[in-house]
Backbone atoms as SQL, in Angstrom:
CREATE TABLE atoms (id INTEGER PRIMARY KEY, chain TEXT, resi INTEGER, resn TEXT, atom TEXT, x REAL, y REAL, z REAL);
INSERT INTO atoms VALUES
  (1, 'A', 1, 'UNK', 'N', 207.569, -134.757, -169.047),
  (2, 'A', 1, 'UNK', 'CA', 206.228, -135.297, -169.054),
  (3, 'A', 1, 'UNK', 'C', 206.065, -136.218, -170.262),
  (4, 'A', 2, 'UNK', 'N', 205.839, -137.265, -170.085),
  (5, 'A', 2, 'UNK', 'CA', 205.432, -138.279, -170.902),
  (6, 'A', 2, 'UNK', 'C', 204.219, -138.094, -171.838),
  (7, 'A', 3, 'UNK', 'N', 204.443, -137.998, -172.887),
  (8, 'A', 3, 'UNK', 'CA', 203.334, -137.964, -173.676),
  (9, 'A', 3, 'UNK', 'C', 202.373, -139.101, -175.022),
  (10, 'A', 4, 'UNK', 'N', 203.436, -140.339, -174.187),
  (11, 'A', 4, 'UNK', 'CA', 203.337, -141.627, -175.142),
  (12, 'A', 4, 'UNK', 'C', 201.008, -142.075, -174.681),
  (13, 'A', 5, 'UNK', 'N', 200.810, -141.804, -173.681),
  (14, 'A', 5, 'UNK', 'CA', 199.348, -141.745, -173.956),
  (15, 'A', 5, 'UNK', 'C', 198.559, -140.721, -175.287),
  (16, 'A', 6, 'UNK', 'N', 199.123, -139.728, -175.530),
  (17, 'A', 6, 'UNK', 'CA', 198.342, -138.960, -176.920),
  (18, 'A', 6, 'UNK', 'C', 197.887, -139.798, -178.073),
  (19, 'A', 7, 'UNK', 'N', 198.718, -140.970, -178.357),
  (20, 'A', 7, 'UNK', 'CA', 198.069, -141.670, -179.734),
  (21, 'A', 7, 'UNK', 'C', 197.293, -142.701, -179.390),
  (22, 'A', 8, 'UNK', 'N', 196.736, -143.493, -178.001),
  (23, 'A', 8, 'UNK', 'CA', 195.816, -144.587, -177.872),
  (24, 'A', 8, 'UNK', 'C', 194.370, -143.395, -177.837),
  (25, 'A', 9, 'UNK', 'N', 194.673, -142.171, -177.106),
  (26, 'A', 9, 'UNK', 'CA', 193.642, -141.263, -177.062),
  (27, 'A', 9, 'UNK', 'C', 192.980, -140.954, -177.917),
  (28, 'A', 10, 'UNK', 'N', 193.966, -139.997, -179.456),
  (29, 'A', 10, 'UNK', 'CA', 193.328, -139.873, -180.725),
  (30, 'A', 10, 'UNK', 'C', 192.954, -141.048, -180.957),
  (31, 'A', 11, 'UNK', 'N', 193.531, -142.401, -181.375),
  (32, 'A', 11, 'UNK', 'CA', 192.771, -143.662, -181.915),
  (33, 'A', 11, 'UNK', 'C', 191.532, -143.834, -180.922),
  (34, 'A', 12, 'UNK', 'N', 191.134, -143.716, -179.988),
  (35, 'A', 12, 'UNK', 'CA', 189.578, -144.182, -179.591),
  (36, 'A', 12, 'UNK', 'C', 188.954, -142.808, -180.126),
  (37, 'A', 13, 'UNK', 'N', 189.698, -141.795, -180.120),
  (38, 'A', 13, 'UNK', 'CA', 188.613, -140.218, -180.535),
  (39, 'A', 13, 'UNK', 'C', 188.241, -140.702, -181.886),
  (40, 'A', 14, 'UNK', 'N', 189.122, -140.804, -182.346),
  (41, 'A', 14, 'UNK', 'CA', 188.721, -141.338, -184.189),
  (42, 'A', 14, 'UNK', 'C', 187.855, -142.383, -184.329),
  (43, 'A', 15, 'UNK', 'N', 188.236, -142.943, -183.720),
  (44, 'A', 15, 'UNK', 'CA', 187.407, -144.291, -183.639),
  (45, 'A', 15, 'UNK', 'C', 185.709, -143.770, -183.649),
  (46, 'A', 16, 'UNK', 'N', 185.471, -143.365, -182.133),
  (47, 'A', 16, 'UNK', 'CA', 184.387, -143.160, -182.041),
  (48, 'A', 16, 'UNK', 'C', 183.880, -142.105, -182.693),
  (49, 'A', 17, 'UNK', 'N', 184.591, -141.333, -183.256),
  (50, 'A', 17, 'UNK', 'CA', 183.665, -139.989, -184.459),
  (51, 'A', 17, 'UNK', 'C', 183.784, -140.851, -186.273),
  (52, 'A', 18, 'UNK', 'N', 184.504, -141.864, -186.160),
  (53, 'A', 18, 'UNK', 'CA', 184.243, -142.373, -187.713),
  (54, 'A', 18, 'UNK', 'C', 183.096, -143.919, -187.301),
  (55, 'A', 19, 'UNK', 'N', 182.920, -143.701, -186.157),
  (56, 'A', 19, 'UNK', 'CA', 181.386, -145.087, -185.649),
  (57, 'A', 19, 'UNK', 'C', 180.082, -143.694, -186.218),
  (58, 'A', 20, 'UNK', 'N', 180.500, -142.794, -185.252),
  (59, 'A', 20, 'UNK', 'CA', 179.176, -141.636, -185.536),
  (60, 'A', 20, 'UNK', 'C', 179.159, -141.300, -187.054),
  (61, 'A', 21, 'UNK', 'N', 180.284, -141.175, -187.636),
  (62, 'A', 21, 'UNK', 'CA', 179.783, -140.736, -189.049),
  (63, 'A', 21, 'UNK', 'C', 179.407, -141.437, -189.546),
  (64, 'A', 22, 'UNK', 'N', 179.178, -143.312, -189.323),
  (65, 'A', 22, 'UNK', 'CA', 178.584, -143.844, -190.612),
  (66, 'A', 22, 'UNK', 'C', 177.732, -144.220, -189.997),
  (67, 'A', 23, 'UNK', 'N', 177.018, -143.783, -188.712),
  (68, 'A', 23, 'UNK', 'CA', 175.736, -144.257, -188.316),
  (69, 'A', 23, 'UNK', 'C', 175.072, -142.757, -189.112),
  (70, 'A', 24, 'UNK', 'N', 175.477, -141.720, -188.508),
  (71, 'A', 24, 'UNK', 'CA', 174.617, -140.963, -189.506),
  (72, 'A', 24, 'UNK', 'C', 174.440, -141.199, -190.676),
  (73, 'A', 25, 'UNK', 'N', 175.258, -141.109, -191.534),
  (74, 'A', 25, 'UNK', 'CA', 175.274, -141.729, -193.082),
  (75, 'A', 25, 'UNK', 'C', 174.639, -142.776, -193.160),
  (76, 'A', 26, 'UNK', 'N', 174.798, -143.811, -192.853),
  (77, 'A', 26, 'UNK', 'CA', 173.898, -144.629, -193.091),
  (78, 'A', 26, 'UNK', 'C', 171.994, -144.878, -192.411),
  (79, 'A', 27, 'UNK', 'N', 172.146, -143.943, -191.309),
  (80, 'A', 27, 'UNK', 'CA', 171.010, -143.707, -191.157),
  (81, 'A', 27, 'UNK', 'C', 169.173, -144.095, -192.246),
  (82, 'A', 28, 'UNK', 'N', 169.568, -143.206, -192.910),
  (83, 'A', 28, 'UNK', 'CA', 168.555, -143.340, -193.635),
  (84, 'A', 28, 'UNK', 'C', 168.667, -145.022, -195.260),
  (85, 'A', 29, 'UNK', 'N', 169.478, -145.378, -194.754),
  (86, 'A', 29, 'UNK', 'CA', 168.564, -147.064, -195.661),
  (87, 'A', 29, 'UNK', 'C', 167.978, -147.572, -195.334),
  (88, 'A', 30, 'UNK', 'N', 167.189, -148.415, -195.983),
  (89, 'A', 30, 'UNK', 'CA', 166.117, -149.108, -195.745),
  (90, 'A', 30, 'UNK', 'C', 166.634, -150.094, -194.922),
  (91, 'A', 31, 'UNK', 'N', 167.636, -151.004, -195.122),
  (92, 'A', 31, 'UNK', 'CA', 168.565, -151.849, -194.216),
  (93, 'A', 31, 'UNK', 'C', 169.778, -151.478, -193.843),
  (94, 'A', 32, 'UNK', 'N', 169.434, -150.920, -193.102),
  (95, 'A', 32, 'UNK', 'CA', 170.934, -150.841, -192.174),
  (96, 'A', 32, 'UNK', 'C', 172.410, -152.408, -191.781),
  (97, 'A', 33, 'UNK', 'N', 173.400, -151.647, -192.118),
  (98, 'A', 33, 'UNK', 'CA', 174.408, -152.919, -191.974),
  (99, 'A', 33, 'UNK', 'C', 174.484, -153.035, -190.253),
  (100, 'A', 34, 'UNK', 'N', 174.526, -154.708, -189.774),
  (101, 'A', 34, 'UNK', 'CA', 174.780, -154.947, -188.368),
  (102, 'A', 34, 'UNK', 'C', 175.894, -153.940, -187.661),
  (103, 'A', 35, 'UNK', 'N', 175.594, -153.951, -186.617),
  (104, 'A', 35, 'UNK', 'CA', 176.904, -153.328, -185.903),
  (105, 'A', 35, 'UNK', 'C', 178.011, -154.003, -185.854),
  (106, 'A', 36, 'UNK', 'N', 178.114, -155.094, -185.767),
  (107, 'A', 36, 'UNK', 'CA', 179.634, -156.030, -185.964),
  (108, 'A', 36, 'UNK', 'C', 179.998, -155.119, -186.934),
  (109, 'A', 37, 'UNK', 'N', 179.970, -155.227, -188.419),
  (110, 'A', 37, 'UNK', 'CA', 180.087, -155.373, -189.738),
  (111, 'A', 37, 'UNK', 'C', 180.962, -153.576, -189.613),
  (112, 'A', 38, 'UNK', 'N', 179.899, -152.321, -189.135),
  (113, 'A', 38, 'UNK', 'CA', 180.666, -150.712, -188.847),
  (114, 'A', 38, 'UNK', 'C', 181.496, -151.383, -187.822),
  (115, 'A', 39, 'UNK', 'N', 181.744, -151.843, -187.011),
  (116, 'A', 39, 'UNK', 'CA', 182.653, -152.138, -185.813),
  (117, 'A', 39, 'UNK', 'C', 184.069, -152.681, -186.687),
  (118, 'A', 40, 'UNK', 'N', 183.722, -153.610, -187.772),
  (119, 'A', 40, 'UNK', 'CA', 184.955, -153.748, -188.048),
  (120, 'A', 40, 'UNK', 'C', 185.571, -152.836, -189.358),
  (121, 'A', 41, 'UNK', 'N', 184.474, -152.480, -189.592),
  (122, 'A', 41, 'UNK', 'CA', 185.154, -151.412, -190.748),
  (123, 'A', 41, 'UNK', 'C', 185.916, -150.167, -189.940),
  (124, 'A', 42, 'UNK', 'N', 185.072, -149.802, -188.775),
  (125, 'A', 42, 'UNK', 'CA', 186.214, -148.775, -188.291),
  (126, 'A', 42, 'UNK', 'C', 187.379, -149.325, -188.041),
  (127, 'A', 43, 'UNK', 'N', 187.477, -150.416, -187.337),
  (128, 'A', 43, 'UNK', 'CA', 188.443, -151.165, -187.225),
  (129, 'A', 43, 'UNK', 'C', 189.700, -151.050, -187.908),
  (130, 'A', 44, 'UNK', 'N', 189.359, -151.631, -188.869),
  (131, 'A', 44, 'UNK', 'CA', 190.589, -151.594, -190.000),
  (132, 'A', 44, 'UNK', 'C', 190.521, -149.922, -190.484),
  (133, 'A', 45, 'UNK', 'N', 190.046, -149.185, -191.056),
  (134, 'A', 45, 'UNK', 'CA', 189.934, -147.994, -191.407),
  (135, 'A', 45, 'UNK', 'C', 190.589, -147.074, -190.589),
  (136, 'A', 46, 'UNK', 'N', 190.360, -146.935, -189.433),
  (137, 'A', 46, 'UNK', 'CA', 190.849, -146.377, -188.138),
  (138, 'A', 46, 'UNK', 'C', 192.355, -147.144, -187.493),
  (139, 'A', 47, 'UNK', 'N', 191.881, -147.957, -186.700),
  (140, 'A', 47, 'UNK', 'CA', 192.725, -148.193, -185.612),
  (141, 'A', 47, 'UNK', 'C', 194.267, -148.893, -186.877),
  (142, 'A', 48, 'UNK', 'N', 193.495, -149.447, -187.874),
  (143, 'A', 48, 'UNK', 'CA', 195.232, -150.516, -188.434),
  (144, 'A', 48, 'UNK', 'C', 195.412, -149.376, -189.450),
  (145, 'A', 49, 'UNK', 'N', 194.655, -148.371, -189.569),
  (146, 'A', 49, 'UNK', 'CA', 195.197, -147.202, -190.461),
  (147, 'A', 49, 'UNK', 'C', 196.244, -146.513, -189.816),
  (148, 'A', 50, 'UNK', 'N', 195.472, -146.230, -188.639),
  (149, 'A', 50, 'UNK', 'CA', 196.505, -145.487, -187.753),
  (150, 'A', 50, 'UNK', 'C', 198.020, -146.107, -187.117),
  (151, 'A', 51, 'UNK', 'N', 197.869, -147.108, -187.109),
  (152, 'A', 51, 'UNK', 'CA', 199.176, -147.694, -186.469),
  (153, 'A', 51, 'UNK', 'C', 199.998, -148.179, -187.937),
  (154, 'A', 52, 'UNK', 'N', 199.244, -148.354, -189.202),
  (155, 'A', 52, 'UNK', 'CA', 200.578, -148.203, -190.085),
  (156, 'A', 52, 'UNK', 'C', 201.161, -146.772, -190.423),
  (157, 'A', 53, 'UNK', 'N', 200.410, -145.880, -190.011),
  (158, 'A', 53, 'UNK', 'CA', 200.928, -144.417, -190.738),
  (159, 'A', 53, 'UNK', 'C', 201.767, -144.192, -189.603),
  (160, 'A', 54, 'UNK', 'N', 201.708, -144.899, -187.599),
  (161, 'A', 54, 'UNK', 'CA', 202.871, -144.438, -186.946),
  (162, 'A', 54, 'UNK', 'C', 203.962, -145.113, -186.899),
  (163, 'A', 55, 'UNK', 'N', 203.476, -146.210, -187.341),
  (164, 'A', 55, 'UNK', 'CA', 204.948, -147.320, -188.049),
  (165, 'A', 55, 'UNK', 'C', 205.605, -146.663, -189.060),
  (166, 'A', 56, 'UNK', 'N', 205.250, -146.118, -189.887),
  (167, 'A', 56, 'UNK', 'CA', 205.599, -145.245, -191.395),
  (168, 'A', 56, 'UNK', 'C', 206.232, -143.921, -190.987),
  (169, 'A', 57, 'UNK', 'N', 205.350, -143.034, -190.334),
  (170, 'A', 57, 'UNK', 'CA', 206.491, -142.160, -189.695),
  (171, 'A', 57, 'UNK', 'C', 207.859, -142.291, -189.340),
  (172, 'A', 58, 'UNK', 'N', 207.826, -143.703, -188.365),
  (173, 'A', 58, 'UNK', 'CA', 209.057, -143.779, -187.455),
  (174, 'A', 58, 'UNK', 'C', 209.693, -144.498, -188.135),
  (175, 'A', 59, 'UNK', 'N', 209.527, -144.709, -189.558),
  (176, 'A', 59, 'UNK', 'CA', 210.956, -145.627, -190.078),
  (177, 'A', 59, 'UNK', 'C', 210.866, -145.695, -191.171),
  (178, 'A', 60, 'UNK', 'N', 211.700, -145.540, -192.193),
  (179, 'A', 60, 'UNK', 'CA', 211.737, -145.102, -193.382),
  (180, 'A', 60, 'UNK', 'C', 211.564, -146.390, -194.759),
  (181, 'A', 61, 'UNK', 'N', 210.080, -146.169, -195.042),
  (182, 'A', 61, 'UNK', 'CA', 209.311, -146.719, -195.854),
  (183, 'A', 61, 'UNK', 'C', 209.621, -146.144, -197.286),
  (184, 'A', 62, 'UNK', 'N', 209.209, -146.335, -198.419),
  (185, 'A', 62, 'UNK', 'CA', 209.739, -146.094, -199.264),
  (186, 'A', 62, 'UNK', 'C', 208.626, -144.771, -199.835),
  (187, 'A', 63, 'UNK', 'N', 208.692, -143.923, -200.506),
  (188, 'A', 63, 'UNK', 'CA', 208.196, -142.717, -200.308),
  (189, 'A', 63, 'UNK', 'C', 206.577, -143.001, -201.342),
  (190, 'A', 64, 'UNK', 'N', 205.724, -142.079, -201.000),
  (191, 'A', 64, 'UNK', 'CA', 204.526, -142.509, -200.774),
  (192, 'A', 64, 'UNK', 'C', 203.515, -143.181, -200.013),
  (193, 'A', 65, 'UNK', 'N', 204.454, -144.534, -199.141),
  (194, 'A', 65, 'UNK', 'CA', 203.973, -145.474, -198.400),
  (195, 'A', 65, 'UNK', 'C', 203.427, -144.273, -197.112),
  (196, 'A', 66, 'UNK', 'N', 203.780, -143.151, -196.569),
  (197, 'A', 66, 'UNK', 'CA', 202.997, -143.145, -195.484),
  (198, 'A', 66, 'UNK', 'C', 202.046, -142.163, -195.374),
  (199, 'A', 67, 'UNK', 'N', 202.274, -141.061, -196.291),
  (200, 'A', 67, 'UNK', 'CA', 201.197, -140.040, -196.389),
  (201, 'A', 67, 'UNK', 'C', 200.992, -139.884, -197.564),
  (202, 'A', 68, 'UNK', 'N', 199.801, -138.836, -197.908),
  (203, 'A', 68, 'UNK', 'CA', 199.558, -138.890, -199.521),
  (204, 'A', 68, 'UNK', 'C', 200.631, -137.332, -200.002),
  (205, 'A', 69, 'UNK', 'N', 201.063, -136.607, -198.373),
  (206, 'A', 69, 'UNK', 'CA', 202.334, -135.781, -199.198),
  (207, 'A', 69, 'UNK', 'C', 203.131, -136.381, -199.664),
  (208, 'A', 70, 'UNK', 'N', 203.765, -137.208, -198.969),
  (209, 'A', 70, 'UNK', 'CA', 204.539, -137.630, -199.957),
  (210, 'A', 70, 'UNK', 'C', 204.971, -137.998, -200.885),
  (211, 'A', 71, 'UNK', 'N', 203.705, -138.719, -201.465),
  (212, 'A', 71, 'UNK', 'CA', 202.830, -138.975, -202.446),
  (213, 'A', 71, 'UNK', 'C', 202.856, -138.441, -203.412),
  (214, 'A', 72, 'UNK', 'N', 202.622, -136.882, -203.017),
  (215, 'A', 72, 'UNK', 'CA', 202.138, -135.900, -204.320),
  (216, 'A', 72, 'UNK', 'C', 203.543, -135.212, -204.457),
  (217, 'A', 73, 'UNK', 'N', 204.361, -135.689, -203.625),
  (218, 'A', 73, 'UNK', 'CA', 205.696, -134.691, -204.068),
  (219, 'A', 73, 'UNK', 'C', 206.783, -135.718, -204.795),
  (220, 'A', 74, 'UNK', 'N', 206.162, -136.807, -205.241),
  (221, 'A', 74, 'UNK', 'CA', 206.793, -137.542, -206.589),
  (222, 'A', 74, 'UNK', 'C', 207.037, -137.022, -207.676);
């Protein structure tokens, strides 16, 4: 069974629960930022976060580059 659909899945799940968290959060200002503006912050935050950390998994980056374990085990 093929399981190459699991990571477009999590990236829209993430996606759409880090849209909900900064509408809540930002909820209460007086000016709220446009929706373009959260659209592209999840954007990059999410979706090009996620596809460098599965690029980084699958091929050997130099240590730190893909998680912050690795990171901390400097």
């Amino acid at each position: 069974m093929s399981t190459s659909w699991h990571f477009p899945v999590f990236m829209l799940a993430s996606f759409g629960a880090f849209i909900g968290i900064l509408r809540v959060s930002l909820n209460q200002r007086s000016e709220r930022p446009a929706a373009a503006t959260a659209l592209w912050v999840a954007t990059v935050v999410v979706i090009l976060g996620m596809v460098f950390a599965q690029i980084g998994g699958s091929t050997e980056l130099p240590c730190g580059c893909t998680t912050g374990v690795d990171g901390a085990r400097v």
